[in-house]
N, C-alpha and C positions, 0 to 999 in steps of 0.2 A: 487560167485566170477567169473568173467570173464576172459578170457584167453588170453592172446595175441594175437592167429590168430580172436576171436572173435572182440577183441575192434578193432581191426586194420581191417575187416572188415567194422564194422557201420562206422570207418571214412574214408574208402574209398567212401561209399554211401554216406555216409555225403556230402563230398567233392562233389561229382556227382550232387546229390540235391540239394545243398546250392548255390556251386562254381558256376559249369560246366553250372547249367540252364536244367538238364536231367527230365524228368518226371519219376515218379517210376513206369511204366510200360518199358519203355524202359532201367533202370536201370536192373528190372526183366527179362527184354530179353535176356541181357547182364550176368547176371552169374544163367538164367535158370533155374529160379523159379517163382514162382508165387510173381503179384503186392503185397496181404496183408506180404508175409512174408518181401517186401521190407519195406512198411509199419511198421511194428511192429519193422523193426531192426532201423529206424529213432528213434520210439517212445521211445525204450530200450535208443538208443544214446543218449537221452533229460535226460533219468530218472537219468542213468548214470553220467550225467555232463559231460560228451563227448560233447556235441552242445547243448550251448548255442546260442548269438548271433554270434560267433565264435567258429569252431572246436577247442577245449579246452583237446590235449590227448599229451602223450611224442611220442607217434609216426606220428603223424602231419608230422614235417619235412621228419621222410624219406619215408611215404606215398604221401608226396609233389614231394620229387624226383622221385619218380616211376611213377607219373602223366607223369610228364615231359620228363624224358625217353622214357613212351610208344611212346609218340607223337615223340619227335624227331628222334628215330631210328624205328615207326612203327612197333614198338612190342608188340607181343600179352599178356605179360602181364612179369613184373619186381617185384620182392622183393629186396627190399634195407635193409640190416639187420646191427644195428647200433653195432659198433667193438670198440667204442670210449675210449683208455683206457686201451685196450685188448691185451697181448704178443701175438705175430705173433700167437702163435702153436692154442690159446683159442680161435683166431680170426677165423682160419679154421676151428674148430671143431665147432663153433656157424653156420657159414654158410654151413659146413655139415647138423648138427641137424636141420637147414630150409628148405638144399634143400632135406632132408629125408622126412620131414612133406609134403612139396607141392609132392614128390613123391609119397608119398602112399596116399595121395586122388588122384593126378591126372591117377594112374595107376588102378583105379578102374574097368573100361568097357575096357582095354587095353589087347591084347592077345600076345602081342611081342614087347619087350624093348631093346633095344639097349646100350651098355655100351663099354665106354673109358676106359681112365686110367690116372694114375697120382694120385697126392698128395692128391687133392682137394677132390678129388671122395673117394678117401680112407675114410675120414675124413665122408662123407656120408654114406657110406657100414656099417660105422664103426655104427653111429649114429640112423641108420635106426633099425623102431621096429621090432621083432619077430612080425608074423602076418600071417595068412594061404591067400594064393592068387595064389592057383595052377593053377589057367585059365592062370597064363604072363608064359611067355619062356624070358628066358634073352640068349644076344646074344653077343659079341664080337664083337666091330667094326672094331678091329684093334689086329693086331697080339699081344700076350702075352705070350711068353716063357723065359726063360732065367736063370741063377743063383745068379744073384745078385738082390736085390730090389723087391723078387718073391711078396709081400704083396703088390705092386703098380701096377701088370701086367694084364692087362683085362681079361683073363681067370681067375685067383685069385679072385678078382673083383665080375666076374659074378659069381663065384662058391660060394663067402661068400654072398652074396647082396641074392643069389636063395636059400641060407640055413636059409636065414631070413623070405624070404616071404614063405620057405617049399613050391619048387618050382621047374621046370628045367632050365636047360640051356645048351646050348652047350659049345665045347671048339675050339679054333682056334690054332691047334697047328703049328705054327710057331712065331717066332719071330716079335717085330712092324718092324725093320731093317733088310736087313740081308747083306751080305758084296757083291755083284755081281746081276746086274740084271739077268744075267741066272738061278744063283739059283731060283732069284724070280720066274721068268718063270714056271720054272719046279716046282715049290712047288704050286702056285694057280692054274694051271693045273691040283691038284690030286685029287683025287673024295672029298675026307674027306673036304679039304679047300676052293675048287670050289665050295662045298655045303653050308658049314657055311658060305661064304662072300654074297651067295646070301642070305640065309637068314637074314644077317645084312642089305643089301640093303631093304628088307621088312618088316623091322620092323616099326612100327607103331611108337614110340617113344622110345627120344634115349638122354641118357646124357653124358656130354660131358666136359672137364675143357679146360685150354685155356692157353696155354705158352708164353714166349717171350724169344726167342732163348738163349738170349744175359743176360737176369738179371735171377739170381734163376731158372735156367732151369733144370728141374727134367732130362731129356734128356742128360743134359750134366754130372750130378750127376750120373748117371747108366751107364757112358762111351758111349751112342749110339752117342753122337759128341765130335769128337777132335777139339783142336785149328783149325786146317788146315779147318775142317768142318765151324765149327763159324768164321773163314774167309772168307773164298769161300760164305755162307749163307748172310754174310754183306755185298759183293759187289753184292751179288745179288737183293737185295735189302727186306731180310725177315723181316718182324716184330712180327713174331707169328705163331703159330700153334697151330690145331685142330688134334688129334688121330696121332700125329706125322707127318701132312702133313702142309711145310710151306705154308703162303699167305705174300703177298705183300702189302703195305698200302693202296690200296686200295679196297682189299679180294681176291686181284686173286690169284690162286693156282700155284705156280712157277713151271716152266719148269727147274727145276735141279735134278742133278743127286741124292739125298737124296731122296726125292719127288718119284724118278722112282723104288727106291729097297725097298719102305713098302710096307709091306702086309697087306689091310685092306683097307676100305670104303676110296673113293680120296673125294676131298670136292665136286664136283657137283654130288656123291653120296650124302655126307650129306645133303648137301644142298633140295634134294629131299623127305628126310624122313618128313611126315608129320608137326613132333614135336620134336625140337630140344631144348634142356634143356642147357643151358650153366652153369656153376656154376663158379664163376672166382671172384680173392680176389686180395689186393694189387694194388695199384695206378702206381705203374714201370709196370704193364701190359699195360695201357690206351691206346696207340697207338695199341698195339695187341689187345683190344677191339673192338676199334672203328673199326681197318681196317675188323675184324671178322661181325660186324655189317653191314658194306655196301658191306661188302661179301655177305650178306642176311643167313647166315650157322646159324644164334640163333632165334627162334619164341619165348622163357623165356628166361629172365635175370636175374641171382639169383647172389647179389652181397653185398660188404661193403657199408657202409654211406661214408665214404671219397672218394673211388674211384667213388661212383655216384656223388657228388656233382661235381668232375673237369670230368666224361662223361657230366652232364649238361652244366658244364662253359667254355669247351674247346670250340672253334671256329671252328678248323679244318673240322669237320662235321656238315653240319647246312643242 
């Protein structure tokens, strides 16, 4: 019996083969293996009833959307995971349980990972297997202290994600906010925090979830903005944030005062880390996707079938 990431697999080839006009040596260059095993996983797709004269599988559509995404926002690779059906909470825990799977293959040759916070990501830490992989160091991109919502804080985070893979990590003791840019000052100044943010800035790859100020904002749930914040944030023109730093619709990283008091990776930090893993659910985020995307801050997009179909069909970004 074949697995989901397997069939979903043969019909991404498929689609390369069949569709695109790729030869299967250049298919095999593309996920770095050898032409026969491209070969044999067509042959498997035929045996299957996966490809016939037509890609014949239920994941068709949303391996269609992923074609389409990579192309239009130039990404190195998208999972569209289908929610259709699914309470909000099941819908996060499905797109956890995916972006755990593509985590633990793709952290395989990985010696330092970087990690966010938020809901989304919890829903991952949560989902991801027990598994020895003590060569990664997990890191903190963004400050995580606090008493309220301790199970969504990036040092939490890295500390349960590092007892899964039976692993290290550091911690970033400071808060993602803190009330006064002097405090800031003097806290990423101290040796402890000077350290770990540079080592966030070198990590190798780094996952990450995706807000939008204004609807469902985990941020505003754990008190770090008040009304007056989410005012001041709207005339400025935010539509989203990464590791608690807003961008503007079209990915730039706002010059406001929110923005100057976190402590943790700014975005033309992230932006620079090799491999950046987005995981990002619900259709009210779309414009904080999109603007995330021509920010260039995501090289993965691990998301729902409904939200990818209106990233394909919105105009805004072409």
């Amino acid at each position: 019996m074949l697995s989901w990431e397997e069939r979903r697999l043969m019909v991404k080839v498929a689609m390369l083969y069949y569709f695109e006009g790729w030869t299967q040596a250049e298919i095999a260059t593309k996920y770095n293996v050898s032409r026969p095993v491209i070969s044999k996983l067509l042959n498997t797709a035929k045996k299957e009833g996966i490809v016939e004269i037509y890609i014949k599988d239920e994941t068709f559509h949303t391996v269609e959307l992923e074609q389409k995404l990579i192309k239009k926002f130039d990404l190195k690779e998208v999972i569209v995971v289908s929610t259709a059906g699914f309470a909000p909470e099941l819908a996060k825990r499905q797109l956890g349980k995916t972006g755990a799977s593509y985590l633990a293959k793709r952290t395989k040759n990985v010696k330092s990972l970087g990690i966010s916070w938020g809901s989304t990501l919890l829903s991952l830490v949560e989902e991801y297997p027990y598994e020895h992989k003590n060569n990664v160091h997990i890191v903190p991109i963004v400050g995580g202290m606090g008493s309220e919502y301790v199970h969504l804080h990036s040092n939490q985070l890295a500390f349960n994600l590092a007892q899964k893979m039976n692993t290290t990590c550091s911690y970033l003791y400071a808060p993602a906010l803190v009330d006064s840019l002097d405090l800031k000052e003097r806290l990423v100044n101290t040796k402890d925090i000077a350290h770990v943010l540079e080592e966030a800035r070198n990590v190798e790859l780094a996952v990450v979830g995706l807000g939008n100020p204004f609807k469902g904002s985990t941020m505003e749930k754990i008190g770090y903005l008040n009304p007056d914040d989410l005012t001041s944030l709207r005339k400025a023109g935010a539509v989203g944030d990464i590791s608690s730093r807003f961008f503007d619709a079209v990915g730039n990283e706002l010059q406001h005062p929110l923005n100057q008091r976190v402590i943790g990776l700014d975005l033309e930090d992230i932006r620079k880390i090799p491999e950046v893993i987005g995981i990002v659910e619900g259709s009210y985020k779309l414009e904080s996707i999109e603007a995330a995307l021509q920010g260039g801050y995501l090289d993965v997009l691990i998301t729902d079938d409904r939200t990818a179909q209106e990233l394909v069909e919105n105009q805004t970004y072409k």
